[in-house]
N, C-alpha and C positions, 0 to 999 in steps of 0.2 A: 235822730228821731227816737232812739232806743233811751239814747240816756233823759230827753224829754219823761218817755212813759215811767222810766223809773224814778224819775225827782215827781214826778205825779204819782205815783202810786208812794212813796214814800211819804208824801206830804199828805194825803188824802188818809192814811194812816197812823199819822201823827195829828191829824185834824179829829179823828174819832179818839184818838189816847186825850185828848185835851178833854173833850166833852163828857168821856166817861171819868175823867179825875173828876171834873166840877159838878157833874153830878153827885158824884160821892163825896161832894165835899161840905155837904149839909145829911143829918142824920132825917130820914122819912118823918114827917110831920112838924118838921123844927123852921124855925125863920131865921135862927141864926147864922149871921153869916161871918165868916172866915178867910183869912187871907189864903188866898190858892199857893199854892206850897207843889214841888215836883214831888212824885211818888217813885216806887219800884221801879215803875216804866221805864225808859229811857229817852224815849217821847215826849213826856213831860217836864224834860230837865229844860225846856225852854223859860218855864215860869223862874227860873233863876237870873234871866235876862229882861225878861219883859213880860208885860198884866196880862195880855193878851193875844197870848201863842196861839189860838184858833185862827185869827186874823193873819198872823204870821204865815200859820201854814197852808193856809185858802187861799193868802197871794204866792205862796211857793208853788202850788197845784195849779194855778192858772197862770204862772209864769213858762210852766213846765209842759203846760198843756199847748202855749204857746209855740213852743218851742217843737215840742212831739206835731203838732199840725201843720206848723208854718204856715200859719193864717193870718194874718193883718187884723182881720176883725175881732181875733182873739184875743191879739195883743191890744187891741185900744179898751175892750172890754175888758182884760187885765189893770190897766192902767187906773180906767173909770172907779173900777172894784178898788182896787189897792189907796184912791181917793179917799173914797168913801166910807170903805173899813177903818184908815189913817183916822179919819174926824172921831168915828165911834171910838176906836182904842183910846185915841187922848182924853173924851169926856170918860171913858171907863177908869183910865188912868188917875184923873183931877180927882173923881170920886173916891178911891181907893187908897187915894193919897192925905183925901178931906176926911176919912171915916175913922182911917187906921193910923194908929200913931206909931206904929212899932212900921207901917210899911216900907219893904226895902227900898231904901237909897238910891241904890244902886241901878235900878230897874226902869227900861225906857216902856213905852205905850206898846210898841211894834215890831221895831226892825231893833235889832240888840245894838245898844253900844251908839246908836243914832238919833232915833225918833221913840 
């Protein structure tokens, strides 16, 4: 249960490092958009693997939260969650993929190296 709360507090942590990159990753009154890129952080070295490290790290938090409760109903809500994040990551993925020509190659939707 311990290493549960701390892959949830780590991912819920990395889940706020992602949000504050992408907000900074437009300057205040601008529409321009940019390919998200890791920063200082180290939290954010997910965006070297995949478009959509928030999703990454919300299923890592609910995996872990899973795991910290040993709930049933968590884990199918997990499950449900990691569904339906997966659909948003790949249309976020096509789009990123469709907009930006220089987008890395290399880089899956979600889960690194997978999806």
């Amino acid at each position: 249960m311990k290493l549960g709360f701390l892959g949830f507090m780590l991912c819920e942590v990395g889940n706020l490092s992602i949000h504050v990159a992408l907000r900074n990753l437009r300057p205040a009154g601008s529409t321009e958009r940019k390919i998200p890129v890791a920063t200082w952080n180290p939290f954010t070295s997910l965006f070297n693997f995949v478009s959509c490290p928030n999703y990454t790290y919300e299923i890592g938090a609910w995996a872990s939260f899973t795991v910290m409760t040993q709930c049933g109903a968590a884990g199918l809500f997990a499950v449900a969650g990691f569904y339906q994040m997966a659909v948003w990551a790949l249309g976020k993925h096509k789009n990123y993929k469709k907009e930006f020509a220089s987008y890395p190659r290399n880089r899956k939707a979600i889960i690194p190296f997978v999806i």
